[in-house]
C-alpha positions as a printed Julia matrix, in Angstrom:
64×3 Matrix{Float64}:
  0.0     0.0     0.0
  1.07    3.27   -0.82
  1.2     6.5     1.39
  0.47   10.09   -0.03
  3.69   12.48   -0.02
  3.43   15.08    2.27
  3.32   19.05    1.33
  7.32   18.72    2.52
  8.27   16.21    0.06
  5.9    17.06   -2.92
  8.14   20.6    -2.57
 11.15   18.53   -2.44
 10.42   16.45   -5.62
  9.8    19.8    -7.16
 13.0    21.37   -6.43
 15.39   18.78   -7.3
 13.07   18.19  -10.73
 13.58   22.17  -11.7
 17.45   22.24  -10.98
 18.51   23.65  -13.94
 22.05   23.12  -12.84
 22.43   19.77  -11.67
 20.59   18.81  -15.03
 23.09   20.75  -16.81
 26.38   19.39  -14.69
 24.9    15.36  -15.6
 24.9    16.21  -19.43
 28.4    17.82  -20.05
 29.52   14.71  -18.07
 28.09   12.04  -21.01
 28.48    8.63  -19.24
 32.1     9.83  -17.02
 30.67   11.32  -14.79
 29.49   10.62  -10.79
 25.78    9.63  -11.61
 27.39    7.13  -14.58
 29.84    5.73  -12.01
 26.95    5.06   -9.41
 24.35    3.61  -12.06
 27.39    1.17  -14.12
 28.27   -0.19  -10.5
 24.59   -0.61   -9.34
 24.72   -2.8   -12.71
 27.65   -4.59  -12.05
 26.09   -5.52   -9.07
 22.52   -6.57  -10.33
 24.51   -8.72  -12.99
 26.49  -10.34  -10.3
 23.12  -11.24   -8.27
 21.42  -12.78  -11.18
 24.52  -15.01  -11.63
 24.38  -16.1    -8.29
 20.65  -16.68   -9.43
 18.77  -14.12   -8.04
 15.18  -13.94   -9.62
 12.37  -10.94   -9.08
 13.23   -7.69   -8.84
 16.18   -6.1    -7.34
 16.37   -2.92   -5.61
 18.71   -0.85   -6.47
 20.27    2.78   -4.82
 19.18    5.88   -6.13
 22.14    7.95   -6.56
 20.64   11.67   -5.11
């Protein structure tokens, strides 16, 4: 079951969506950069899981 956001965190989600900058700084980066780093290892370690045979969904970290 899912819970409503609050006021708090609707305002939140808002914010981080309309940071111009932050959108700008993860395009000049084009795959070298932090967020790329932080998704290709949360990869690395979804592919390891399935070898180990891991079915379903995996979780994963979000990187902000």
């Amino acid at each position: 079951m899912q819970r409503a956001l609050s006021e708090w965190e609707r305002e939140r989600i808002r914010e981080v969506a309309n940071d111009l900058m932050a959108g700008k700084a993860a395009r000049k980066t084009k795959g070298k950069g932090d967020i790329a780093k932080h998704y290709r290892a949360q990869l690395d370690e979804m592919k390891q899981l399935r070898e180990c045979g891991v079915t379903g969904r995996i979780d994963f970290e979000d990187f902000f």
